[in-house]
N, C-alpha and C positions, 0 to 999 in steps of 0.2 A: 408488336410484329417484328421480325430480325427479316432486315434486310439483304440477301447475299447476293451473287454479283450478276443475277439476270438486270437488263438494263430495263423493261419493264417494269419489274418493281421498284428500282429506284425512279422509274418517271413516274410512277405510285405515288410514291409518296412526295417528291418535287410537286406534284401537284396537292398533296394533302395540304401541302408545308403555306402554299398560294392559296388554299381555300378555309385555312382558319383565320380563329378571332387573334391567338397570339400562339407563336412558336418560339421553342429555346431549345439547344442543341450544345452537347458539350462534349469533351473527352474524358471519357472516365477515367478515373484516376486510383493510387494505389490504397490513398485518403477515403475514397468512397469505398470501398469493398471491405475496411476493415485489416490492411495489409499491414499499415505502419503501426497499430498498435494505438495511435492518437486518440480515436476516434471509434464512436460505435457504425457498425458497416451502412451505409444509407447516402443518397446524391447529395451532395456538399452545390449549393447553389451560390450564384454571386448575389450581392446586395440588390442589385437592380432588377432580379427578376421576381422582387414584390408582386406584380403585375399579373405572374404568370396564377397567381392563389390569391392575393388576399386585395382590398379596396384599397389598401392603403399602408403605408411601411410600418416595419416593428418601432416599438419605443424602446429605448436603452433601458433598460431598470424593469423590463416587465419580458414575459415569454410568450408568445401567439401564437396560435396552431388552427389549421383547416383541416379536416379529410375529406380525402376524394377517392370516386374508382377510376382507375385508369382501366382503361380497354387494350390491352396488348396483343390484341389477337391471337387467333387460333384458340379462344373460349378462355384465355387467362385474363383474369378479372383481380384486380387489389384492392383491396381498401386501404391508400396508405395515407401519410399524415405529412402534409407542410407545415413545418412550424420553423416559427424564431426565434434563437435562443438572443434572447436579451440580456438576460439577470449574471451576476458576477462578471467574471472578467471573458465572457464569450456574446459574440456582437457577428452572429452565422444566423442564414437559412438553410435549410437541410428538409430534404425529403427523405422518410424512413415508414416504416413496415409493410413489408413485402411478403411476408412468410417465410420461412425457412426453405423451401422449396422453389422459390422464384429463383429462375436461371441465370439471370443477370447480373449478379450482383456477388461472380466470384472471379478467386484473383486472373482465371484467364482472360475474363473480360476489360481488364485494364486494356487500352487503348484503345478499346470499341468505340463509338460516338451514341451516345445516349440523346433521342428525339422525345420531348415532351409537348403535345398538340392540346390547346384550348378551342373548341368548335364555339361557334356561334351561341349553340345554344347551351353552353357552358357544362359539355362534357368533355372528359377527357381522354386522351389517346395518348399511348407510349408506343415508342419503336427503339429499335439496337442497330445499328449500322457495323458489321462485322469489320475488323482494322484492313481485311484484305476488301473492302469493297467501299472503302471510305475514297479512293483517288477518282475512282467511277463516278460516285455520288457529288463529288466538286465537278465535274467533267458537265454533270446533267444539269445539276443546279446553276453552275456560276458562282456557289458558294465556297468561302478557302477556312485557311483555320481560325481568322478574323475574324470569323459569324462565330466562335467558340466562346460561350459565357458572355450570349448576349441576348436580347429580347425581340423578335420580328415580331411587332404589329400591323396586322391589315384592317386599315380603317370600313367601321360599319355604315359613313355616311358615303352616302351617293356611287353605288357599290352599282356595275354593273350586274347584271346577274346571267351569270352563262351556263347551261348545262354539261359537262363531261362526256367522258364515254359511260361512266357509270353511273349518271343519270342523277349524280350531287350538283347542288350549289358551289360555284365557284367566285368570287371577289374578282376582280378585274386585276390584272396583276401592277396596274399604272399604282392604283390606289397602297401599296405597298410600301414602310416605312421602318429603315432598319436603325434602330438607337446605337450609336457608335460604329459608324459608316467603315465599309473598309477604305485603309486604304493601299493600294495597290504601287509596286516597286515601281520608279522613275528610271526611264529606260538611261538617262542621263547621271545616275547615281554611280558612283565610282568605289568597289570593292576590294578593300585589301587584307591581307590574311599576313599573322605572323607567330609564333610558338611563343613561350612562354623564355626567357632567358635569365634566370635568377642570378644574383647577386652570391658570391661564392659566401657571403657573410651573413646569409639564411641558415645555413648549416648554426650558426652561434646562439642566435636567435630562436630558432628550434630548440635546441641544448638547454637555453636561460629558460624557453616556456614549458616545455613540455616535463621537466626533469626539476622538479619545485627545491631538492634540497638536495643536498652533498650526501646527505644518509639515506635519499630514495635513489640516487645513481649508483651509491653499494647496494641497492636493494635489484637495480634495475641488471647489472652485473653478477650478482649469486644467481638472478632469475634464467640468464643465460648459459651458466653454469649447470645447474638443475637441469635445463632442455639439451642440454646436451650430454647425456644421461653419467653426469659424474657422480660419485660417490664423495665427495666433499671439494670442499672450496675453503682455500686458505688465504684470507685477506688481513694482509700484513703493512701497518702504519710503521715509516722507517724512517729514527729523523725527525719524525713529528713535530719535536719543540723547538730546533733548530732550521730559523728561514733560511731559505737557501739551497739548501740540501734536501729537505723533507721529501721525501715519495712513497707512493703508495703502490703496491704490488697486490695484483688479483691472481691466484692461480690455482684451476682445475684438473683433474684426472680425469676428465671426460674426451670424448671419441674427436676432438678439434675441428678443425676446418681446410677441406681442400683449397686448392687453388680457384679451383668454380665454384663454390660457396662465397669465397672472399668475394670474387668478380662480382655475382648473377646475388646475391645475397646479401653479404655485410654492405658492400656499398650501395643497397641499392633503397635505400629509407622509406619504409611502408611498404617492404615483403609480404606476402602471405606466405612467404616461402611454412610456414610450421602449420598453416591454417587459413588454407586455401580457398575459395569460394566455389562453388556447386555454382556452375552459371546456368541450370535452368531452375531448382529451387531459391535461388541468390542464399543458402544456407552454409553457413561453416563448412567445412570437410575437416575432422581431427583427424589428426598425422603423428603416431602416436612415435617417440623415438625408439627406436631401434634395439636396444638391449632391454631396457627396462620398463618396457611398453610407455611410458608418464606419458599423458597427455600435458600437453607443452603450455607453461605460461605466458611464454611471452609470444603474443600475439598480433601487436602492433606495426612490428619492425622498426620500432622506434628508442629500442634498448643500446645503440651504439654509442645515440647522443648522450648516455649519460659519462662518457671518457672525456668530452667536452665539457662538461660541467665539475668536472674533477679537478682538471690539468690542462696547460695549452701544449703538451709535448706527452705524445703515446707511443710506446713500443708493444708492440702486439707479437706473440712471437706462440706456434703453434704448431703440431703434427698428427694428422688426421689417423683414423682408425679406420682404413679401406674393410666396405662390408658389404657382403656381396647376398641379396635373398632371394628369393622368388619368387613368386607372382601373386599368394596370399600374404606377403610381406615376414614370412619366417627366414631367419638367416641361415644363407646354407655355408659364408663362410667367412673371418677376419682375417685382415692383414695390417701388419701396422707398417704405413707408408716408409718408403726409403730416404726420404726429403724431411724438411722441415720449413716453415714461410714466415719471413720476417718480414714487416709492414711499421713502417714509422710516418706519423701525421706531427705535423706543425700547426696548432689551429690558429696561428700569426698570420698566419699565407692564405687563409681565408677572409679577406678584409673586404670592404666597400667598392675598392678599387678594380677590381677584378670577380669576372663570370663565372660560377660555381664549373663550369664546364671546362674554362682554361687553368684549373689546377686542379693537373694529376693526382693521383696519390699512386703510390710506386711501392712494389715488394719484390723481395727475394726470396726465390726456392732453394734454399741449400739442400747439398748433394753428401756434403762431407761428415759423418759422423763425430768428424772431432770434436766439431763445431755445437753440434744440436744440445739446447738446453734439456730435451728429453729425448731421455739416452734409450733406456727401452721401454717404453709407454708413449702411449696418445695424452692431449692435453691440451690448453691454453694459455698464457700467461702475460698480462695485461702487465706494464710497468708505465705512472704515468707522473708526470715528473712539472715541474716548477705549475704545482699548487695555487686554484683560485682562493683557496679559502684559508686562514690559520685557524689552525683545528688545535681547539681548546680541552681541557680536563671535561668539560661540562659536555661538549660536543660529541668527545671518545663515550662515555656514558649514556647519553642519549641513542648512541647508534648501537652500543650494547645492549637496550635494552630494544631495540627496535631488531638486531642480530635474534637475541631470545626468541622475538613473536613472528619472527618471519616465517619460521618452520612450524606446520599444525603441531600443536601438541599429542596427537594421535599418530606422528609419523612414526612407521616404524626404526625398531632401535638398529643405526648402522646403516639403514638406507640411503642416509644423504647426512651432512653434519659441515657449519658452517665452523670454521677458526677464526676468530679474532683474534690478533694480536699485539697489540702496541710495546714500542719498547723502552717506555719507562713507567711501566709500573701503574699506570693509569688508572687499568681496572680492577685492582687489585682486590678492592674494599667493597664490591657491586653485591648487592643483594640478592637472594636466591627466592623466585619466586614458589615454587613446589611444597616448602613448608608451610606459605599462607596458604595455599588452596588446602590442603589437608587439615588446616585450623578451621575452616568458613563452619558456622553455625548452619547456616542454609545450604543445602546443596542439592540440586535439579539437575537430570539429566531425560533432556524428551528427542525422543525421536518421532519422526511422521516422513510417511513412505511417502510415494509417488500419486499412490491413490488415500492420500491423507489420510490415515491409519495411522493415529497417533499413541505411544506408549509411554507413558510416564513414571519414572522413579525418584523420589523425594527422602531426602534423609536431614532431621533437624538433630542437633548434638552441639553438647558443650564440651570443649576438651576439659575444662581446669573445675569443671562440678557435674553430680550427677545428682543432685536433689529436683532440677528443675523436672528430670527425665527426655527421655528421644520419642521422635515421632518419626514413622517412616511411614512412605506410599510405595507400596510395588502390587502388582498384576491386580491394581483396582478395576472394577469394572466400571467405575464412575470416570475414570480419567482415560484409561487403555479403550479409546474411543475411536469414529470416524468423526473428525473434524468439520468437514466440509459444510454441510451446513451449518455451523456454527457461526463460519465466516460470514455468512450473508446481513447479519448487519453493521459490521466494518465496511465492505465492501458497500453496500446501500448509503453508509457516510461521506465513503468515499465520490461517489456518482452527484448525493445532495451536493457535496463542497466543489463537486466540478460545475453545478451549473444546469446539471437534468433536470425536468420537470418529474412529478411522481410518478405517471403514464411510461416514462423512458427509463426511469430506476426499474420498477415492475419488468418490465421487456427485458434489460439488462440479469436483471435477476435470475429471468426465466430463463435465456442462456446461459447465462452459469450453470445454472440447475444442468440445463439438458446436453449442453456442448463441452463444457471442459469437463471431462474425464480423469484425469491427471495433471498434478503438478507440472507447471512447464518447465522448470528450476528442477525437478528428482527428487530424489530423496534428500531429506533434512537433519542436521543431529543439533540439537541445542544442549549446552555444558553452560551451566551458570554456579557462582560460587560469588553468596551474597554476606553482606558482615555490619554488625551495629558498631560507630564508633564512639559513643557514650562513657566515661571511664567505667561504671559500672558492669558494661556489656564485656567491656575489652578484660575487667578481670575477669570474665568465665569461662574465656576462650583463650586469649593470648598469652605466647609464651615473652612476648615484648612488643607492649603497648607503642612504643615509637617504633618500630622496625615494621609491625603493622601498616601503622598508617605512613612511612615513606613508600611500604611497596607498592599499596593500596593507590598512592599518589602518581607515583611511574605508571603501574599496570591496569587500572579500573579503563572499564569500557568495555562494549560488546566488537570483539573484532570477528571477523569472516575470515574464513581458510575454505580457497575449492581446490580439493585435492589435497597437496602437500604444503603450499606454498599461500602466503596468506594476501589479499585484497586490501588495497590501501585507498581511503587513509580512514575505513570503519575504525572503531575503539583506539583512536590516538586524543591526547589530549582538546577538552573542550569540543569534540565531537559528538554531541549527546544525538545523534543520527536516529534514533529510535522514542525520540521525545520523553523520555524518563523524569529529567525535571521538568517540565513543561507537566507532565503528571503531578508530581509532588509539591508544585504550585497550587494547582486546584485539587487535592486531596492530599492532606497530610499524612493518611497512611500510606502512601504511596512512599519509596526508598529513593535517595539521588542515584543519580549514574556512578559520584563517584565511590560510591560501596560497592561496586559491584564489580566482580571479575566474570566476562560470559567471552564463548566459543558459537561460532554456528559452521558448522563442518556443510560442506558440500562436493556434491562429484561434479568433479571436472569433465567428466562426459556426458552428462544428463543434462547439468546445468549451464549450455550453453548459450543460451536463449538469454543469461543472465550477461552483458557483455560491460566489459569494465571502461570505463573513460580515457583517454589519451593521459588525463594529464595525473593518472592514477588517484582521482579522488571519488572513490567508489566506482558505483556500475550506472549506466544509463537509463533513464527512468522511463521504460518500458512496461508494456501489462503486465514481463512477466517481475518487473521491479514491486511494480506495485502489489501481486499480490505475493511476492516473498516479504515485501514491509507487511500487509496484512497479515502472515501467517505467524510470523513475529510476536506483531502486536499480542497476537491472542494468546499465542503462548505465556507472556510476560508477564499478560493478565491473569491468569489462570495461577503463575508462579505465584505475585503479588497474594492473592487471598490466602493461598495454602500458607505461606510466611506471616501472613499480617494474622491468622488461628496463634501459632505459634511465639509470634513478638510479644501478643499480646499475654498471653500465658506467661513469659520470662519476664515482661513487667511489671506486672504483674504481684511476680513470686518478690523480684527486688526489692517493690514499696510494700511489699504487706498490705498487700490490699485484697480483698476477695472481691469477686464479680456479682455485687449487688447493686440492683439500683437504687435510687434514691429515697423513695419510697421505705425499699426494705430496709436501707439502712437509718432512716430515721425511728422504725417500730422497733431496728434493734436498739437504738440508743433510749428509748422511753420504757423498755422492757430490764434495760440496767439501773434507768436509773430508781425504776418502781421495784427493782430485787437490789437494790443499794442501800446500805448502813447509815444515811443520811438522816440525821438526827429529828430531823422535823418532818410532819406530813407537809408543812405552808412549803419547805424547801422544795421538797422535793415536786409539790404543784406548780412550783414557779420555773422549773426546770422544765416539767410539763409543756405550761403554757407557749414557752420562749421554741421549743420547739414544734411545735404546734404552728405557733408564726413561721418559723423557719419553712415548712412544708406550704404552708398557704401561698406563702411568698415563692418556694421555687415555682408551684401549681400555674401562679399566675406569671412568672415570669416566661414557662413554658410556652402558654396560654399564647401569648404573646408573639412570641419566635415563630409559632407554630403559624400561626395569622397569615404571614408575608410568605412563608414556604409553601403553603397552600393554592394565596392566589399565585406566586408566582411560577408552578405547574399548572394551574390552569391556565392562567393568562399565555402562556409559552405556547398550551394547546393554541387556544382558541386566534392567537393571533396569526398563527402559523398557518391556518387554514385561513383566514381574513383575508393575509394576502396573496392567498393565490384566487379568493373569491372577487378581491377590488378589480384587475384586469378584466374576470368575465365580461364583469358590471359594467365596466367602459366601453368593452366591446359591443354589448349587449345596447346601448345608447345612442353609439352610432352609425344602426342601422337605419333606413329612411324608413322604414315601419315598424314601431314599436310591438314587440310580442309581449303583450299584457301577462302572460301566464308565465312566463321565463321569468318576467319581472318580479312578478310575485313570490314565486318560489326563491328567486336569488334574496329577495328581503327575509323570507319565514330564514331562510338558513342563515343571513348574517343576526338573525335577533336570536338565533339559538347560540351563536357562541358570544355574542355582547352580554345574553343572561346568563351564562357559564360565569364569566368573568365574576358579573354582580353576585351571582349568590353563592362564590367565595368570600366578596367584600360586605354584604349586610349583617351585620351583626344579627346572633336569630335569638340572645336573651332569655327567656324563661321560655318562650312558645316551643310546642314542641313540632316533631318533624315527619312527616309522612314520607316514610323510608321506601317507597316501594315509588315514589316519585324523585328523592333523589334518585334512587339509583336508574330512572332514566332521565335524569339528568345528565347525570356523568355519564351515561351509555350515547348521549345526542353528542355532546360534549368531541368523542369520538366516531362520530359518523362516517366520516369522509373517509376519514383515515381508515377504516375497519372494508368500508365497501374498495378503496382500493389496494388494500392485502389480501379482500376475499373472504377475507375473516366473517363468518357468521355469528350473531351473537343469540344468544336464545334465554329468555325470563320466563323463569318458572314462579311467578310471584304471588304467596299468599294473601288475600285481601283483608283476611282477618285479623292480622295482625296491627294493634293499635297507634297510632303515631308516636313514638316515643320521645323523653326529655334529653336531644343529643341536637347540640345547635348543629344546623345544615350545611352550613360551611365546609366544617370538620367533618360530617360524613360524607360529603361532595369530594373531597380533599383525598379521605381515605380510597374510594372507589373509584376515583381515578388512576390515584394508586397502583390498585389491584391492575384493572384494567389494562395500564398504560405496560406494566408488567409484563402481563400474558399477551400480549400483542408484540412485546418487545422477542419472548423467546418461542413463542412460534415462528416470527422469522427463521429462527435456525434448524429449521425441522424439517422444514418443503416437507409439508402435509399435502393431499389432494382436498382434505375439506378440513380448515384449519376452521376452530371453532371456540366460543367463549359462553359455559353457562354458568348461569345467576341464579339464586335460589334463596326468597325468603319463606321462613316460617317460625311454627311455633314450638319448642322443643321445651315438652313440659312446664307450658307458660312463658318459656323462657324464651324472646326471640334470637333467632341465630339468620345470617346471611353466608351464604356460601360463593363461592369466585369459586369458578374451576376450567380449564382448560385442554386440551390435547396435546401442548408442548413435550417439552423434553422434562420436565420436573425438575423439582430440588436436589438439589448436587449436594447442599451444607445443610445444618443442624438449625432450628431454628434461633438458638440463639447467636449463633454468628449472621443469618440476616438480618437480623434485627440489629446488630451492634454499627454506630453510625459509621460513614465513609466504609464500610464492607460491598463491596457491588462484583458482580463479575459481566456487567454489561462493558460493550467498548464505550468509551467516554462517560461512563456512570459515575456519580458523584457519591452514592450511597447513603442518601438520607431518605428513600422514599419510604422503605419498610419500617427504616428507625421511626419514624412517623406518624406512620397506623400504628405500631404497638405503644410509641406514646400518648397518641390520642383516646387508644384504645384500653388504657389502665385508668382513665378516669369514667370513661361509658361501660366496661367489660372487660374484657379480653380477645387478645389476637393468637391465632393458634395453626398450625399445620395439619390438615387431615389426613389420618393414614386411610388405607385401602381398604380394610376390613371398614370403618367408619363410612367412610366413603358409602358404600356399598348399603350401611346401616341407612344413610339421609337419604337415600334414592337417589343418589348420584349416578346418570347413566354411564355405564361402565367405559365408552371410549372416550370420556374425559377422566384418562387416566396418568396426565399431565402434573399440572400445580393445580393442589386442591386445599385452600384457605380458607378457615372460618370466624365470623366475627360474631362473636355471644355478647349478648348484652346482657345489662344487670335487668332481674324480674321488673315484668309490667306494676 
């Protein structure tokens, strides 16, 4: 019910509040709605109000959940859900689902008071307390903001019982007991108030934290530069190697600074002056500069302190570009001022001793022409003098190369251009990066719009041979896709590793699906340029093998540019921010980070939402960080397979080896040595034999390997579901009346995944195996999991077909496989009726098993899925399908069904997904 400010219904519900079993009452927050990004939108509860849902508190290490309907009046009805997130590092109760349509629970309701009513006979009531009608509501009650995020119990024993005006049961109001009592102000308490009076030696301390190194204070300076729409910036070390003397000089051609910018601006630390706040959406406002529209970098107002981190002695010396525009912000005219403003800081005089307040900082306006460093232009010109750091050979190089990456590489030519200068000679000898990108063997460039519309062009080449041959990708239909459901099982990993239960991933999901629309970051351009550094590799490409791998060493990492100007400190050394080796740890086809040179371009006006840290080390880890890392991810992934087709092929060609397996290449060697000049038939049988061993022996060493990777997918299933079964179980226990049927069922379903387990691990020997019961094995195996994606699963299975000699392990092993497969990439499809059919029979004696689905299908050829660590799932290891097709060469064969085929087996036409078949050898 929403309460507004008749005083009747607030004596409503004062009276409701006096006639229940327990009430809580809280201030909604910007946390509950979904505002700050934290959190899925839903009432954020305190620990104590266990009470108000469940017998008894959550356990750390497990998740508990109730549902209930609230009664909100006027015919709205929920079924929403109290639960407790115990598991990982989250220790909340939270009530969540409302529907999409519930009124409550948007961002204008922040500061409403949220009432939740438990009656006697343990249904429930919700009400809203409007923020304009909350001062009324203390006035009727007695209650202040002290009753906020706490538990009112009215006791059930020896309960007066009075009837109302409304003809309810009423509790006696004496019997009333409030958990964490107010307490109310002591008329005696003594109030004092004072501002905040900082230490003028804050200013230093600011400078040392905020501004990490001497080469991000030049960065933090070209930024202001740029924003003040100059056409270059000449940064000049003077002196360098001589203490004493050394200074460094910063100076732009851009429009300067009046004397009211200095005031109302430079000094004023934590400006929005360039990107102001909208104070009723609390969103950015871009303020685009003046001549050359840029959307301005620097955001913080926190770019002054990096002069203090330079030098304790600054000359700032500058003359503005007076510009007069209109009211849509077009210029209608320039003047370049008659003055110029000299401002010198001492940061000696900002010491311990002294209030940031009682020292000045003092300027002059010159009048006199003779005088102005800019004679006829606008500008700025920082000089700043007795140097914190001694700036080394090694130091000048490092900011050279940091100078290079500051600027996108996509900026246009003459737009903006940074000068370094030192004056001895320093960088003389500094490497050029432009000739290694154009060597890279691999080279990727994907864009994806706003509404994830992704376009992909791939080009593989060797510069120094053309035997190996080129591979390109452009205007595929397989790649030039919509992304967006794609992401959904990143994103589902993402939700698991926070701590959601499956029920709250699902819901999550379904919002995505239906509420985001668009990227909240804009449009994306991803530029990768990847390299093998093997000596072998390096002769096929490089025109100098060491000069390679020194640029390689400077330049590798993925860095970020929004706009023109690039985001620090993505793609600087030892920043693997995109977990690349953490990749190439658990799959060796995976590449390190530092092979790789990548760009991810962004608009500075779309991607606002994207907001970068104070202390310049990336952006803050908001939804919309998270799902620019997800989109990432996917891309990288997608790179990865298209390269590892191709590495594989250049390696291929190197060792002279052809793409046989082992198998084959054993019949070739018994096929040479039976067409060999080998003197003897005994020889040549003994050659026979010894290979012959050689095959039995890899057979069984397979054999073997295969054993442990079997049970250890299913064992991953089945324990995965175990434990989120053991909680029910405990719950289910202690209740004061055992539900014998609940019980039973929770038993049948934990002895279907403990037998999952077992018959991976029993050995099955010569017996053979009734295939149309493993495969509901493996179908039970995933039960849980299927009913909560929705997934239907449907067996078409022939009964004719006789048990065949394939130990059950191995075909339990296989079809989960499959299974685990088409479950994995229907995720990415958001189907309305996502579906999985099974199909055995007898195909001219011969049995076959069919897996087919309504996913997105096969992207690759079959024999790149089959080749092991090949995957394009997120976190796939890529041994599943190598798997089936090796188990599957000693029972039959593992195959891809095309359409026509399809169509042939009586494949119903809308599993026109992945369609797989496994042929056995004749009964």
């Amino acid at each position: 019910m929403k309460i507004e400010m008749e005083v009747s219904n607030i004596q409503y519900l004062v009276d409701k509040i006096h006639r229940a079993k327990i009430s809580f009452l809280k201030l909604i927050t910007a946390n509950d709605v979904g505002a700050t990004g934290a959190h899925q939108a839903g009432f954020h509860l305190p620990k104590n109000s266990w009470k108000l849902f469940f017998d008894s508190p959550g356990i750390k290490g497990y998740n508990k959940d109730k549902y209930v309907i609230i009664n909100w009046g006027n015919g709205l009805n929920t079924q929403s859900r109290a639960i407790y997130y115990g598991k990982g590092t989250r220790n909340e109760y939270r009530l969540t689902r409302f529907g999409q349509n519930f009124p409550f629970l948007k961002e204008n309701n922040i500061d409403d008071v949220l009432g939740i009513i438990r009656n006697f006979d343990d249904t429930y009531e919700g009400f809203i307390i409007y923020k304009e009608s909350v001062q009324d509501f203390f006035k009727e009650s007695g209650f202040t903001k002290d009753n906020f995020n706490t538990i009112i119990i009215n006791s059930d024993k020896n309960i007066e019982v009075l009837k109302d005006a409304h003809g309810e049961l009423q509790p006696d109001k004496s019997e009333q007991l409030v958990l964490f009592p107010v307490t109310k102000d002591n008329d005696k308490d003594e109030i004092r108030e004072k501002t905040f009076r900082p230490k003028a030696h804050i200013l230093s301390l600011l400078g040392d934290e905020l501004i990490k190194s001497p080469v991000m204070a030049i960065y933090e300076l070209v930024k202001n530069a740029y924003d003040a729409d100059a056409m270059k910036v000449d940064v000049n070390f003077n002196n360098i190697d001589k203490e004493g003397t050394a200074f460094i000089s910063v100076e732009d051609d851009g429009i300067g600074m009046t004397s009211d910018i200095i005031e109302n601006v430079w000094l004023e630390p934590g400006s929005d002056f360039r990107k102001p706040v909208d104070k009723l959406s609390n969103a950015r406002i871009i303020v685009k500069s003046p001549i050359y529209r840029r959307v301005p970098m620097g955001e913080k107002g926190i770019g002054r302190f990096a002069v203090h981190k330079l030098g304790s002695e600054i000359t700032l010396i500058t003359r503005p570009l007076l510009i007069k525009k209109d009211n849509e912000g077009n210029i209608i005219s320039t003047l370049l001022a008659d003055y110029e403003i000299k401002l010198s800081i001492d940061w000696n005089e900002f010491n311990q001793s002294r209030h940031l307040s009682d020292v000045p900082v003092v300027w002059k306006i010159r009048k006199d022409p003779r005088v102005f460093k800019f004679k006829d232009r606008s500008g700025t010109y920082i000089e700043l003098k007795n140097l914190k750091d001694i700036w080394t050979k090694g130091m000048a190089k490092e900011l050279k190369g940091y100078t290079i990456s500051m600027l996108s590489p996509r900026l246009e030519k003459n737009s903006f251009k940074i000068n370094l200068s030192f004056d001895n000679q320093w960088l003389y000898d500094s490497p050029s990066i432009e000739d290694l990108l154009e060597e890279a063997p691999y080279k990727i460039l994907i864009s994806v719009d706003k509404y994830f519309n992704m376009e992909l062009d791939y080009k593989f080449s060797l510069k120094n041979t053309s035997k190996i041959g080129e591979r390109e990708i452009k205007d595929d239909e397989r790649y030039n896709i919509n992304i967006k459901s794609a992401l959904r099982p990143y994103l589902r990993s993402s939700y698991e590793k926070q701590g959601f239960d499956d029920i709250e991933v699902e819901e999550k999901l379904l919002s995505f699906d239906k509420e985001v629309q668009t990227l909240p970051f804009g449009n994306l351009i991803f530029e990768f340029y990847s390299y093998d550094l093997d000596s072998a590799s390096l002769r096929d490409y490089s025109s100098d093998n060491k000069l390679t791998k020194t640029v390689l060493r400077e330049h590798s990492g993925i860095k970020v540019y929004k706009g023109d100007m690039r985001v620090f400190d993505y793609g600087e050394k030892g920043n693997d921010w995109l977990g690349i080796d953490l990749e190439r740890i658990q799959n060796k086809e995976w590449f390190s980070n530092n092979q790789n040179i990548g760009y991810v371009y962004l608009n500075p006006e779309q991607s606002v939402s994207l907001v970068e840290k104070t202390n310049r080390e990336g952006f803050i880890h908001n939804k919309a960080y998270d799902l620019f890392f997800i989109v990432l991810r996917y891309l990288l992934t997608e790179f990865k397979n298209i390269r590892l087709s191709d590495r594989r092929r250049w390696l291929n060609f190197n060792r002279g080896v052809t793409e046989k397996n082992f198998a084959a290449r054993i019949n070739n060697f018994k096929e040479l040595v039976e067409n060999s000049e080998i003197d003897t038939a005994e020889k040549k049988e003994k050659l026979i034999i010894e290979a012959k061993k050689l095959e039995e022996k890899y057979e069984e060493d397979t054999k073997i390997l295969m054993i442990p990777a079997g049970v250890g997918m299913t064992a991953s299933v089945a324990l995965h579901e175990i434990e989120k079964l053991v909680p029910r179980m405990e719950e289910t226990i202690q209740y004061e009346f055992l539900d014998k049927d609940i019980i039973v069922n929770q038993v049948a379903e934990l002895r279907v995944y403990t037998e999952g387990i077992i018959s991976v691990l029993r050995k099955g020997g010569s017996e053979k195996t009734d295939i149309n019961k493993a495969i509901q094995r493996a179908v039970d195996n995933y039960k849980r999991k299927l009913k909560d994606r929705r997934i239907t699963n449907i067996l078409d299975l022939d009964e004719n077909i006789e048990n065949l000699k394939v130990e059950k392990r191995f075909f339990v092993t296989i079809m989960m496989n499959l299974i685990d497969n088409s479950i994995y990439w229907l995720d990415t499809v958001n189907r309305e009726e996502p579906s999985i059919f099974i199909k055995s029979f007898l195909d001219n004696n011969v049995p076959v098993v069919i897996v087919a689905d309504n996913g997105p299908g096969f992207k690759d050829d079959i024999s790149d899925i089959i080749t092991p660590f090949f995957s394009r799932k997120n976190d796939g290891i890529g041994i599943g399908l190598y798997l089936v097709d090796t188990i599957m060469m000693k029972y039959g064969k593992f195959d891809i069904v095309t359409e026509v085929e399809a169509e042939d087996y009586g494949i119903p036409k809308e599993y026109g997904g992945a369609v797989v078949k496994l042929t056995f050898n004749k009964i």
